[in-house]
TORPA-4810 file (N, C-alpha, C, O; in nm, 3 decimals):
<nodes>
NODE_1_-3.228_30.950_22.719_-3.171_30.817_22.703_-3.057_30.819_22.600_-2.950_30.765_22.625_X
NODE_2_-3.089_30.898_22.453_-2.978_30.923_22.421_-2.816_30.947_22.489_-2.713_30.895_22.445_X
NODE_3_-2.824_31.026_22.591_-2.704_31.096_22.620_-2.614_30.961_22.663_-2.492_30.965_22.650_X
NODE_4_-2.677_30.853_22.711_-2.602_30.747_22.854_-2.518_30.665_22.717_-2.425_30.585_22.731_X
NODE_5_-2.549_30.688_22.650_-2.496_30.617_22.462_-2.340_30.728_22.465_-2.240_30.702_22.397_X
NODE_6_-2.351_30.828_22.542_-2.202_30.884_22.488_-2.127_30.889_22.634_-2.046_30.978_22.661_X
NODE_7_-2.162_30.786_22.725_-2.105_30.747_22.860_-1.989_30.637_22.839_-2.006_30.547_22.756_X
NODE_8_-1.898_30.644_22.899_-1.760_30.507_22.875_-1.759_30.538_22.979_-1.732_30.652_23.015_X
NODE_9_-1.789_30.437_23.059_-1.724_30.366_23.209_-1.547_30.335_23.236_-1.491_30.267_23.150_X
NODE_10_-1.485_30.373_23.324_-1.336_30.350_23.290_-1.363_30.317_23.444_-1.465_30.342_23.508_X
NODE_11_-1.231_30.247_23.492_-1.202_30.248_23.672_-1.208_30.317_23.776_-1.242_30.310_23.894_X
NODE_12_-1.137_30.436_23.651_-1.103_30.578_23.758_-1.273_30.645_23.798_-1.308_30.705_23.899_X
NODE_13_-1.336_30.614_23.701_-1.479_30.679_23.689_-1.512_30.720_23.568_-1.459_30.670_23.469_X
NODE_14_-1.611_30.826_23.557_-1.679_30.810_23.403_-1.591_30.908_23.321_-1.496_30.970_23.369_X
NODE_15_-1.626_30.916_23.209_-1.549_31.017_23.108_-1.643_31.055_23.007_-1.690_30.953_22.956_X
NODE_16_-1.679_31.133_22.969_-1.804_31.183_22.879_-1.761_31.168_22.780_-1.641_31.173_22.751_X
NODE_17_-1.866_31.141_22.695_-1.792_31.111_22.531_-1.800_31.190_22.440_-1.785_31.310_22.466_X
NODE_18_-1.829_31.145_22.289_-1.752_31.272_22.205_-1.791_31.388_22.202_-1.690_31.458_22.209_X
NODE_19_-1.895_31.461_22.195_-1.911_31.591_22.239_-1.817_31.686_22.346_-1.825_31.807_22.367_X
NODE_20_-1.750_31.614_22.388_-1.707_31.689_22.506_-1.549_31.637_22.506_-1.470_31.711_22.566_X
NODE_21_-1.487_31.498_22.436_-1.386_31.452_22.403_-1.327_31.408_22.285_-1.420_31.399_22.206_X
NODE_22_-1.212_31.373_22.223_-1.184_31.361_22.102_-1.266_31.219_22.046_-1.325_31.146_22.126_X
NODE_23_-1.263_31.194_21.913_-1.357_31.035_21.878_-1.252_30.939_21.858_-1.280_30.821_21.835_X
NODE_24_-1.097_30.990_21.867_-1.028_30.868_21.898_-1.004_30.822_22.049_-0.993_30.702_22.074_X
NODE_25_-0.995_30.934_22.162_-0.992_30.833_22.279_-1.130_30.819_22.310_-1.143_30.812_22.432_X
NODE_26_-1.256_30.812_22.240_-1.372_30.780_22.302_-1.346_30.628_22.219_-1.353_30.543_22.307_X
NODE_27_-1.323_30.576_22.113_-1.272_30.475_22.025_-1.186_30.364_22.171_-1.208_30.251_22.215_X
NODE_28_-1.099_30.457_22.198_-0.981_30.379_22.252_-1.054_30.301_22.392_-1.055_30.180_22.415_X
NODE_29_-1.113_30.408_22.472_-1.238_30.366_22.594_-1.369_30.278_22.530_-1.431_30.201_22.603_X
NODE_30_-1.393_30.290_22.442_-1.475_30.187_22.423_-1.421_30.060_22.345_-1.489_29.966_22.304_X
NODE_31_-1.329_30.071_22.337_-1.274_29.902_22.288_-1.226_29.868_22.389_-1.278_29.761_22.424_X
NODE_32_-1.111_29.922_22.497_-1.105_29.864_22.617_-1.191_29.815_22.731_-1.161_29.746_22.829_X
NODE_33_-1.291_29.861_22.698_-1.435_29.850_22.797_-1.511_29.752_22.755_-1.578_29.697_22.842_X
NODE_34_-1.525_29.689_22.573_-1.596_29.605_22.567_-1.489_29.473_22.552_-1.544_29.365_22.533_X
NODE_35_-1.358_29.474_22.558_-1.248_29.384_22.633_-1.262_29.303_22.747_-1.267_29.181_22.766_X
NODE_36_-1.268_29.444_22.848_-1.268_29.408_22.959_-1.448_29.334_22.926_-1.460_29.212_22.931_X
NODE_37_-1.517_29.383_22.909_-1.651_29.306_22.945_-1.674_29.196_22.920_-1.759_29.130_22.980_X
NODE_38_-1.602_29.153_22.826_-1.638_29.026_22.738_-1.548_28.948_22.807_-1.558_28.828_22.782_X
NODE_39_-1.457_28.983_22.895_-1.377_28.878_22.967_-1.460_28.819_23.117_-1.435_28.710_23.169_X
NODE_40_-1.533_28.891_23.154_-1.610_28.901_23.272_-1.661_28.761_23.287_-1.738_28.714_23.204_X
NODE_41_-1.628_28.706_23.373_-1.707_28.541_23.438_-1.780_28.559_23.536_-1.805_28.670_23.583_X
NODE_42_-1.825_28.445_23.580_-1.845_28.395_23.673_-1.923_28.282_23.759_-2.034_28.261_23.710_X
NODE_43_-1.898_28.210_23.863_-1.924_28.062_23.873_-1.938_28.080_24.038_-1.855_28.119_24.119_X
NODE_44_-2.053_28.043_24.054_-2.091_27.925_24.181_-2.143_27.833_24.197_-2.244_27.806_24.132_X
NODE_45_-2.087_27.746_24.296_-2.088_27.628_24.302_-2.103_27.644_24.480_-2.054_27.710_24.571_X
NODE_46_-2.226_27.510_24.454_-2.347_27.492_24.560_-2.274_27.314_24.601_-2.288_27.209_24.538_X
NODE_47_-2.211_27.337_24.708_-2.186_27.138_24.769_-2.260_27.150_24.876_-2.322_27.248_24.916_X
NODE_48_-2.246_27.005_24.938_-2.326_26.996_25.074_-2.212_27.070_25.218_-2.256_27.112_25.325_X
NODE_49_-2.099_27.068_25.186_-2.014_27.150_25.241_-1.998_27.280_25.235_-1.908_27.331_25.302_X
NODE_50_-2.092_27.367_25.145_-2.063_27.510_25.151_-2.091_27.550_25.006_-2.108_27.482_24.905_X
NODE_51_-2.092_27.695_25.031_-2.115_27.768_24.883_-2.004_27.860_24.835_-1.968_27.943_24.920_X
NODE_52_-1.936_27.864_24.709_-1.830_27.932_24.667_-1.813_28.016_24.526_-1.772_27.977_24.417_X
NODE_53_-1.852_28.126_24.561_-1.887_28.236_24.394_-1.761_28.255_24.378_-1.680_28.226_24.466_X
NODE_54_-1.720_28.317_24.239_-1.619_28.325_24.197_-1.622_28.451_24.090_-1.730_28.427_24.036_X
NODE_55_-1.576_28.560_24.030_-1.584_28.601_23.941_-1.416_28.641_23.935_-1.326_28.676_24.010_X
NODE_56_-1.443_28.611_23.788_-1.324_28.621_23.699_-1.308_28.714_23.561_-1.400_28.742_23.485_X
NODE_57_-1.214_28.740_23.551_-1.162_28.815_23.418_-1.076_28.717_23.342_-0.957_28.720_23.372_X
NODE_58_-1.110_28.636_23.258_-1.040_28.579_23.140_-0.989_28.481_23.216_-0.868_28.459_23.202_X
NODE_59_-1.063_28.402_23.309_-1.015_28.291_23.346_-0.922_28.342_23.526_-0.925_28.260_23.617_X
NODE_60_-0.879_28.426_23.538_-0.799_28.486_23.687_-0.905_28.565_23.745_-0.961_28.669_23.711_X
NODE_61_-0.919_28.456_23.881_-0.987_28.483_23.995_-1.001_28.630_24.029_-0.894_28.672_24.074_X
NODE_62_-1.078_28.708_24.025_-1.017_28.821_24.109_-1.140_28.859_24.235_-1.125_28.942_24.325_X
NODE_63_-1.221_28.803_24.220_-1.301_28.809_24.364_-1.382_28.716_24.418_-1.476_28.685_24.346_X
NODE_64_-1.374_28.651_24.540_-1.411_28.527_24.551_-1.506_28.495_24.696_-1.430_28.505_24.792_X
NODE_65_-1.610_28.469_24.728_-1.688_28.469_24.862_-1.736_28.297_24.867_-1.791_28.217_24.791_X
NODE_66_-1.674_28.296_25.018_-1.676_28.177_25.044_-1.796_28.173_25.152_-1.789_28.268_25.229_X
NODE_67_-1.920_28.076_25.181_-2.008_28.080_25.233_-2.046_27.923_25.309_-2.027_27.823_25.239_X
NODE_68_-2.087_27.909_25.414_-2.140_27.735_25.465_-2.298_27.742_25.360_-2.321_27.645_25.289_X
NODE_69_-2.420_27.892_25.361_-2.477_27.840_25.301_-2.572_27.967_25.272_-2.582_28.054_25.358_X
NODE_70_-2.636_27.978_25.157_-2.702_28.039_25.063_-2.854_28.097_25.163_-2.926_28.000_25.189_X
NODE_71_-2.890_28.188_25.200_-2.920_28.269_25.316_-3.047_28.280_25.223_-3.129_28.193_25.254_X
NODE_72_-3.080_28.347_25.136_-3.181_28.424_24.999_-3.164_28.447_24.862_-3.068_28.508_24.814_X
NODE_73_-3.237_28.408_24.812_-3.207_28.469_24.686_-3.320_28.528_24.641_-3.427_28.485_24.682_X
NODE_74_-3.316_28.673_24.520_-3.405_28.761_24.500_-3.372_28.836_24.389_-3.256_28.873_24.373_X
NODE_75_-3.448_28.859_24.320_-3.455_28.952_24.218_-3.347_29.090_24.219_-3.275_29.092_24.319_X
NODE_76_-3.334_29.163_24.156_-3.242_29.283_24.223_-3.323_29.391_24.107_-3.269_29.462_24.022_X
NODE_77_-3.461_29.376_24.135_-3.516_29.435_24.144_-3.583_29.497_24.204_-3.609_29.405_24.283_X
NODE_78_-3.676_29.628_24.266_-3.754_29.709_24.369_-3.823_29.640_24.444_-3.802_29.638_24.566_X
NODE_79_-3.955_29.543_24.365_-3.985_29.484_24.385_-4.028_29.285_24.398_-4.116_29.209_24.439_X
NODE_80_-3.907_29.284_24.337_-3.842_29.120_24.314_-3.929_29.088_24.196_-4.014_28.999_24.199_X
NODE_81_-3.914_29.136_24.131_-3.984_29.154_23.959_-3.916_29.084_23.873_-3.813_29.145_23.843_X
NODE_82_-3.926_28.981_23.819_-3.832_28.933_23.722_-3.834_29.006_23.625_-3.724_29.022_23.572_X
NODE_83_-3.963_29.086_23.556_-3.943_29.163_23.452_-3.853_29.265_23.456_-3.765_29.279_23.371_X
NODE_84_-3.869_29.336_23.548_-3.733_29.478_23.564_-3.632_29.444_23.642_-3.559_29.532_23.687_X
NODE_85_-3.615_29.337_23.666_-3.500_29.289_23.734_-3.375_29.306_23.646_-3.424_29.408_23.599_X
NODE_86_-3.266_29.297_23.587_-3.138_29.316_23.568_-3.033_29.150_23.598_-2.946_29.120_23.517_X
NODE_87_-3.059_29.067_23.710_-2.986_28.975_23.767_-3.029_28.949_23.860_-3.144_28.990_23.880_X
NODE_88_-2.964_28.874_23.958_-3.049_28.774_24.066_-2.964_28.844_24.194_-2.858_28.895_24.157_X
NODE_89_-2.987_28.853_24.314_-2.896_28.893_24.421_-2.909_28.742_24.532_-3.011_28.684_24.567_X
NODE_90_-2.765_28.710_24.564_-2.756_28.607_24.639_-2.711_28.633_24.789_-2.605_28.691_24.811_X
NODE_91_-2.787_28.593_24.884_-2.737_28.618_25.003_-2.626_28.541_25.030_-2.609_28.488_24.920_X
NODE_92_-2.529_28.495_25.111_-2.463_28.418_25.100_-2.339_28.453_25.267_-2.245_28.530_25.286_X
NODE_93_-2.414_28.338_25.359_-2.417_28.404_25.489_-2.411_28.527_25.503_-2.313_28.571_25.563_X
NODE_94_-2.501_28.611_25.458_-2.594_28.739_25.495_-2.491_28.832_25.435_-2.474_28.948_25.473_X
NODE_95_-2.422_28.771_25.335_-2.364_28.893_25.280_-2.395_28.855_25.095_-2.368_28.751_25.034_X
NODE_96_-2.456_28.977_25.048_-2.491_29.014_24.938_-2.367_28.998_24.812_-2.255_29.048_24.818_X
NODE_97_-2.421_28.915_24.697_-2.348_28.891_24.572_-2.487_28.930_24.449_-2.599_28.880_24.438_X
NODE_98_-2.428_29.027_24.379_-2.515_29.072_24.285_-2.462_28.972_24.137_-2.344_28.971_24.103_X
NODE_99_-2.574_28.889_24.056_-2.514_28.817_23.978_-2.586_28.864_23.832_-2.686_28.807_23.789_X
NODE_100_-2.515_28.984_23.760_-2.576_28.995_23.633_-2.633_28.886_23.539_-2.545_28.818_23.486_X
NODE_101_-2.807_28.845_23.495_-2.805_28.716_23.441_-2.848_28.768_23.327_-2.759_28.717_23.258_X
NODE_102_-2.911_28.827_23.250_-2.956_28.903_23.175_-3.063_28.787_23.111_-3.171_28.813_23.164_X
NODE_103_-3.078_28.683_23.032_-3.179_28.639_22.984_-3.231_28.525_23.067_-3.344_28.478_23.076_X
NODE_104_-3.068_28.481_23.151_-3.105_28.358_23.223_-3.152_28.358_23.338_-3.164_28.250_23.396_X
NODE_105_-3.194_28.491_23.406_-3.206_28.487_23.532_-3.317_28.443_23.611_-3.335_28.452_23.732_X
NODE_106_-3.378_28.399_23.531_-3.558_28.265_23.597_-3.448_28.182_23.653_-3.412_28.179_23.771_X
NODE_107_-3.398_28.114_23.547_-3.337_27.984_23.562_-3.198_27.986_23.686_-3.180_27.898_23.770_X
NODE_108_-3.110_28.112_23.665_-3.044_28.081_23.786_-3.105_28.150_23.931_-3.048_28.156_24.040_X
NODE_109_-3.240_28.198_23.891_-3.296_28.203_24.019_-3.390_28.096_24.081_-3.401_28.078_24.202_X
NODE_110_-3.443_28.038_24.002_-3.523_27.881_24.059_-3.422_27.796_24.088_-3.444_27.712_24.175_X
NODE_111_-3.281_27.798_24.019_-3.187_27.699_24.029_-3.113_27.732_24.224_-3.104_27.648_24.312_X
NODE_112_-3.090_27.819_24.228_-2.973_27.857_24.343_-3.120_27.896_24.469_-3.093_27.902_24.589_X
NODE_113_-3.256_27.917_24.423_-3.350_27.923_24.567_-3.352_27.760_24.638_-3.326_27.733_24.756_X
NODE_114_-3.399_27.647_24.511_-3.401_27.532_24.619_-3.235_27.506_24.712_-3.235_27.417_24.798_X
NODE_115_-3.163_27.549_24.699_-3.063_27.562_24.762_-3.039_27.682_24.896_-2.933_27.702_24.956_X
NODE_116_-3.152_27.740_24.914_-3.175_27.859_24.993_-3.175_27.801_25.140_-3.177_27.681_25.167_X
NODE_117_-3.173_27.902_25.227_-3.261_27.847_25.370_-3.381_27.891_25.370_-3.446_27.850_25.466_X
NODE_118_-3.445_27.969_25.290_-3.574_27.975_25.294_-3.669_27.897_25.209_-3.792_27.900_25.205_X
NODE_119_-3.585_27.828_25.147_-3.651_27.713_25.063_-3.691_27.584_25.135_-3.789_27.511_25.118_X
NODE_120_-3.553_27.573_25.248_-3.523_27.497_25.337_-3.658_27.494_25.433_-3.734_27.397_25.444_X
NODE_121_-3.674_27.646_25.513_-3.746_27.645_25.597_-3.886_27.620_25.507_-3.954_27.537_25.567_X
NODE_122_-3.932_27.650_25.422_-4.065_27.631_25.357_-4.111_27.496_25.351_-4.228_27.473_25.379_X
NODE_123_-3.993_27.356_25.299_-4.025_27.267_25.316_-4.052_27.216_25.469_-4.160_27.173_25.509_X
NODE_124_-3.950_27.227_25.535_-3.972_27.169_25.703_-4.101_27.224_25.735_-4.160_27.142_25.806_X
NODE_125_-4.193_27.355_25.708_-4.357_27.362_25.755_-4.411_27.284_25.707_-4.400_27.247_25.590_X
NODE_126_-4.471_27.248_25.780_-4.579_27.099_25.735_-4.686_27.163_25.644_-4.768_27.092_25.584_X
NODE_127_-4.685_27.327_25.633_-4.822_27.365_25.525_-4.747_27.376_25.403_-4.810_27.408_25.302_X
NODE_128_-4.630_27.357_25.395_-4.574_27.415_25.239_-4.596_27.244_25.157_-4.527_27.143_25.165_X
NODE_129_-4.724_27.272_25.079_-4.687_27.209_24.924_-4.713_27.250_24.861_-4.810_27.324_24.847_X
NODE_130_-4.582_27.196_24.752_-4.516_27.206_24.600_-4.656_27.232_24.513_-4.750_27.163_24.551_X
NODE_131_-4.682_27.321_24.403_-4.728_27.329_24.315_-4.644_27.193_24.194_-4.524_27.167_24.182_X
NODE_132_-4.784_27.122_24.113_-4.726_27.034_24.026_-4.623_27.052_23.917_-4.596_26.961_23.838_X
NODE_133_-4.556_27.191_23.913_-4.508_27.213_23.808_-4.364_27.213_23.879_-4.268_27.226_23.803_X
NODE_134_-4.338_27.200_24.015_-4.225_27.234_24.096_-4.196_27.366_24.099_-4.085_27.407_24.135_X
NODE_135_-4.299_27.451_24.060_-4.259_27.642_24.118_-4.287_27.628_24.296_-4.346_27.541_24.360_X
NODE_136_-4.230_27.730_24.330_-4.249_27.813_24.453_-4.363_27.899_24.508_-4.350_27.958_24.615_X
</nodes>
């Protein structure tokens, strides 16, 4: 576990760190990397007309999935584990959006399922009722 501590992620791909490179461009890759990270967004928004994710760098769009409607949502974990989960994965007409949540991800996963079609279909069975607390 130590070693992944002297890993810098760049675009091109990885670059090993100081052991193997100088400690000023491992310096230079890790200030640009926690730049870029800290600029990292992102926003969806659930209407009765459709669903529209967005992620951004410092405010400019740079990747955007437009959807009529929210297919699944699930853990992006092995076994849909909130504990070892990482973030929430959104279907979004059957195409996959991975959404890093790190502390919040109960909440934007109870939030974006009643918006699901399988939330959908659970209510229309006449056997699905609500637990009093409004869980699933």
């Amino acid at each position: 576990m130590f070693w992944i501590f002297f890993m810098v992620f760049i675009p091109g791909g990885a670059t090993l760190g100081p052991p193997f490179m100088s400690i000023d461009t491992f310096l230079i890759c890790a200030a640009i990397f926690a730049v870029v990270a800290f600029g990292l967004d992102c926003k969806i928004t659930v209407t009765s007309d459709g669903v529209r994710f967005v992620r951004r760098l410092y405010g400019i769009p740079f990747y955007v999935r437009n959807g009529d409607v929210i297919t699944s949502v699930a853990y992006d974990s092995d076994w849909d584990d909130e504990e070892t989960a990482s973030g929430v994965v959104v279907e979004i007409d059957g195409k996959e959006v991975h959404i890093g949540a790190g502390k919040r991800k109960a909440e934007l996963y109870s939030g974006l399922f009643r918006y699901s079609e399988v939330y959908r279909n659970m209510q229309s069975n006449q056997a699905f009722k609500p637990t009093p607390d409004g869980a699933v």
